[in-house]
C-alpha positions as CSV (number, residue, x, y, z in Angstrom):
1,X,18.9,84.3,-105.9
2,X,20.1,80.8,-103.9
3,X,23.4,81.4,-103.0
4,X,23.7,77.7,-102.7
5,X,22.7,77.1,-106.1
6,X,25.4,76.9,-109.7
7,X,24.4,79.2,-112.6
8,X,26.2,79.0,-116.0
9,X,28.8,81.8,-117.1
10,X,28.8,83.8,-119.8
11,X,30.9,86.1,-121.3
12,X,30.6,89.8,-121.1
13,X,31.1,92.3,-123.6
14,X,35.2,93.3,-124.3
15,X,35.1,95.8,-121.6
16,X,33.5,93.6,-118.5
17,X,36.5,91.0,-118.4
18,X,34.9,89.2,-115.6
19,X,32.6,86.2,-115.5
20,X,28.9,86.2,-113.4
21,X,25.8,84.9,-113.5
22,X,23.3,84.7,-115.7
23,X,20.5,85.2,-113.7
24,X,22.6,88.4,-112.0
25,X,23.1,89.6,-115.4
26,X,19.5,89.2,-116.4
27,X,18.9,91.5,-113.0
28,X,21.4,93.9,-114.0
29,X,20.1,94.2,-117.4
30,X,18.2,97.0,-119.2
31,X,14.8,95.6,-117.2
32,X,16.5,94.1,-114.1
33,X,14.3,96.7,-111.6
34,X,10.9,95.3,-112.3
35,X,12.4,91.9,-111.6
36,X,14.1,92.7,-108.3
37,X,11.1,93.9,-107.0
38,X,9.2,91.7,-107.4
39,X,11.7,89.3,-105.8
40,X,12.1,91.3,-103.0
41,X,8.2,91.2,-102.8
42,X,7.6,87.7,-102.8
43,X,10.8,87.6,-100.2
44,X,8.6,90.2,-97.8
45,X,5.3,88.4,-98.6
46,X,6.5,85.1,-97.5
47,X,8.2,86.2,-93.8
48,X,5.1,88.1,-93.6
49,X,3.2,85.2,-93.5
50,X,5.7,83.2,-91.3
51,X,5.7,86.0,-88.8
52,X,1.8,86.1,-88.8
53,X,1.4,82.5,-88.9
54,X,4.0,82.6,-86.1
55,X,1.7,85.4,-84.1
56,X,-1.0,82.6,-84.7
57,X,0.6,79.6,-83.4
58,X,1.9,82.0,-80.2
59,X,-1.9,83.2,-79.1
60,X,-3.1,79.5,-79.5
61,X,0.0,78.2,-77.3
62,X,-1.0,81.6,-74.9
63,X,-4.8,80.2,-75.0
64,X,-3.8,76.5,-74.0
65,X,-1.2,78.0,-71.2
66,X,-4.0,80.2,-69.4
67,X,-6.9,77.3,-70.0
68,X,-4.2,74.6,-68.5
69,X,-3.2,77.1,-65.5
70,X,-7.0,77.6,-64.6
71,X,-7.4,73.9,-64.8
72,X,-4.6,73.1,-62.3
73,X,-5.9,76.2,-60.2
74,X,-9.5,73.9,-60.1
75,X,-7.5,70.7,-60.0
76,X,-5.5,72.2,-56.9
77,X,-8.3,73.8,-55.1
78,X,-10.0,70.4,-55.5
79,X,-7.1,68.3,-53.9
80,X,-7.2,70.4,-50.9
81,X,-10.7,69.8,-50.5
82,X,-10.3,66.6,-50.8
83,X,-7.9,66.0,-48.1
84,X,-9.8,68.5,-46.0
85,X,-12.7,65.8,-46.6
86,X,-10.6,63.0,-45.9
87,X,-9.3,64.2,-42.5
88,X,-12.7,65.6,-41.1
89,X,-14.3,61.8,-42.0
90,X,-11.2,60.2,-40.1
91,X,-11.8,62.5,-37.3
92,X,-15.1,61.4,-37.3
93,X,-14.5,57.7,-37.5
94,X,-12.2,58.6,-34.5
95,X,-14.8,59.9,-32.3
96,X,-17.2,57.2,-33.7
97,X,-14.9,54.3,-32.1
98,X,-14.6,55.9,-29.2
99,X,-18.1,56.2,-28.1
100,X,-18.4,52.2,-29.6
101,X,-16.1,51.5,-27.1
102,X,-17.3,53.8,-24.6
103,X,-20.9,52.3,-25.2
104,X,-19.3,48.6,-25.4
105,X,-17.6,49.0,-21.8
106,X,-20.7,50.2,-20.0
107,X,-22.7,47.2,-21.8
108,X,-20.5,44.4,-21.2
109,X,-19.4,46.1,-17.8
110,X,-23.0,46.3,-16.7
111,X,-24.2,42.3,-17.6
112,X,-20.8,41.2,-15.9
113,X,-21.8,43.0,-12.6
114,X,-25.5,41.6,-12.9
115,X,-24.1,38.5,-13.8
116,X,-22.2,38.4,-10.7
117,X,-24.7,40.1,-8.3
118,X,-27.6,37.7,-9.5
119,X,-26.2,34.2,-9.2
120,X,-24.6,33.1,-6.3
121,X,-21.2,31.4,-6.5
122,X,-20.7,27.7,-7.8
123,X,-20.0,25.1,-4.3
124,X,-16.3,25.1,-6.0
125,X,-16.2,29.0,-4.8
126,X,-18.4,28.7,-1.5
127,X,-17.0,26.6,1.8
128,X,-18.9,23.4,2.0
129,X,-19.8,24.3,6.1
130,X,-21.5,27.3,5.1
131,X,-24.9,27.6,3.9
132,X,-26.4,30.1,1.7
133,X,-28.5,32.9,3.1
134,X,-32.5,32.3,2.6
135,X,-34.0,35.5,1.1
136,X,-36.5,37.0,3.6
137,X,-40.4,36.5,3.3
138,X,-42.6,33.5,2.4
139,X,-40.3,31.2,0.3
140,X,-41.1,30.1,-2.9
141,X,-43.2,26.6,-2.9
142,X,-44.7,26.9,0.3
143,X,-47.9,26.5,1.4
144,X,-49.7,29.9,2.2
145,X,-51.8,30.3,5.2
146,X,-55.2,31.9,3.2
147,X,-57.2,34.2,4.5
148,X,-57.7,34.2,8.5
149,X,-61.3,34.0,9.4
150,X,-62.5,36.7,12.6
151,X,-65.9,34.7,13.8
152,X,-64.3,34.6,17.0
153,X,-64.6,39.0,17.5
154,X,-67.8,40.4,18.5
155,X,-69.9,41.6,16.2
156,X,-72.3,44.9,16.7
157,X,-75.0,45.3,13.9
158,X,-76.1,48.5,12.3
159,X,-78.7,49.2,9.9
160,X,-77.9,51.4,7.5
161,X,-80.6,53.5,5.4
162,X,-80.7,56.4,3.2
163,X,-81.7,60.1,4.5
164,X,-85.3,60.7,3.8
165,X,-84.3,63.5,0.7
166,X,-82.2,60.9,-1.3
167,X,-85.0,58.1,-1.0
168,X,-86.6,59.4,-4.6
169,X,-85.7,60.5,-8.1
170,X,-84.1,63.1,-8.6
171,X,-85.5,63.6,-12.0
172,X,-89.1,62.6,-12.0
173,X,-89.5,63.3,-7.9
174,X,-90.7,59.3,-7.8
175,X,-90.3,57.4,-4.1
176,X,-87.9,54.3,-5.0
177,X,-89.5,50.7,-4.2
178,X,-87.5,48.8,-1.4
179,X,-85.9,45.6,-2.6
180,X,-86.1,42.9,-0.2
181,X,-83.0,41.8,1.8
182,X,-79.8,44.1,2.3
183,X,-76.4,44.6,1.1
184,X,-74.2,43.3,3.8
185,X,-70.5,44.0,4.5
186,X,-68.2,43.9,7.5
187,X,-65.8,46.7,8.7
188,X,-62.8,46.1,11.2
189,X,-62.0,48.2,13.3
190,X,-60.0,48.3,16.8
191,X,-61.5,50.4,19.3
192,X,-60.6,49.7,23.2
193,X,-61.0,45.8,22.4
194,X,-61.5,44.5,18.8
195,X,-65.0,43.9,17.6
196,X,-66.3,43.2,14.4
197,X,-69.1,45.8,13.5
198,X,-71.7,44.3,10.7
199,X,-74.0,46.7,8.6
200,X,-77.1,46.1,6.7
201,X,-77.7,48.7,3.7
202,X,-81.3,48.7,2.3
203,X,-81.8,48.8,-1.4
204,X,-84.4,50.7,-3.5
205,X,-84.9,50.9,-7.2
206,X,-87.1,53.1,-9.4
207,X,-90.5,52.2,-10.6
């Protein structure tokens, strides 16, 4: 029964002089028991199914908390690795720049001092009185003086021959022919006065 709700009076019998309602004196009636149980079953059938529909809704909301925590656990986990990322690559661009300018320094260092060594100062830099220094040796240019001749030494002739052993084959055992004319050369040498010693070498060949 709505306690919010108007029912229509009715009168009672002479010895009930008060009024109620007709649906409380339909419950209070010869057959009002099978009636109020069956309210009061529909009553504890219907927060039955708002406490288990409430037990529902609860587990998903439990579900979507413990999913959503193990996503910000990942989320977290991969933020930090992130920024561990981030400051391991600037160290690394750090020590990168620094051996660029390392490298840059000894480059630009090195073609200044060659630069400098190499060519000689403009004739704005160097006094007009003094004259650069000429590198030593023959200069670039000039004239060389080719090769000397030695006709004027002595000369002292000696015949040179193989040994009797080496004058045949060694394979076949065969004497070797003697070519005609020698193989001449000249030797200096210094010796108590300077000659010039002139050898001829006889030739063979095989048969």
């Amino acid at each position: 029964m709505d306690a919010n709700a108007s029912y229509p009076l009715v009168p009672l019998p002479a010895e009930q002089e008060s009024l109620v309602p007709v649906c409380l004196a339909v419950l209070v009636g010869h057959d009002s028991k099978p009636d109020l149980l069956a309210w009061l079953w529909q009553r504890f059938c219907r927060l039955a199914l708002r406490f288990f529909l409430t037990l529902i809704v609860l587990r998903r909301l439990r579900l979507q908390l413990i999913e959503l925590r193990q996503q910000a656990n990942f989320w977290r986990a991969q933020h930090q690795r992130a920024v561990q990322r981030e400051a391991n690559l600037a160290e690394q661009i750090h020590d990168l720049q620094g051996q660029i300018r390392e490298l840059e320094r000894r480059l630009y260092g090195r073609k200044s001092e060659t630069s400098s060594s190499t060519h000689p100062q403009t004739n704005a830099q160097t006094p007009p009185n003094i004259r650069p220094r000429r590198s030593r040796g023959q200069q670039h240019g000039s004239q060389g003086h080719g090769r000397r001749k030695h006709d004027h030494l002595p000369t002292t002739h000696e015949d040179c021959d193989l040994p009797a052993d080496q004058k045949c084959c060694p394979d076949c055992g065969e004497p070797f022919d003697e070519l005609p004319g020698t193989a001449d050369g000249t030797i200096f040498e210094i010796d108590v006065r300077a000659h010039r010693r002139r050898y001829h070498r006889r030739r063979y060949r095989r048969h």
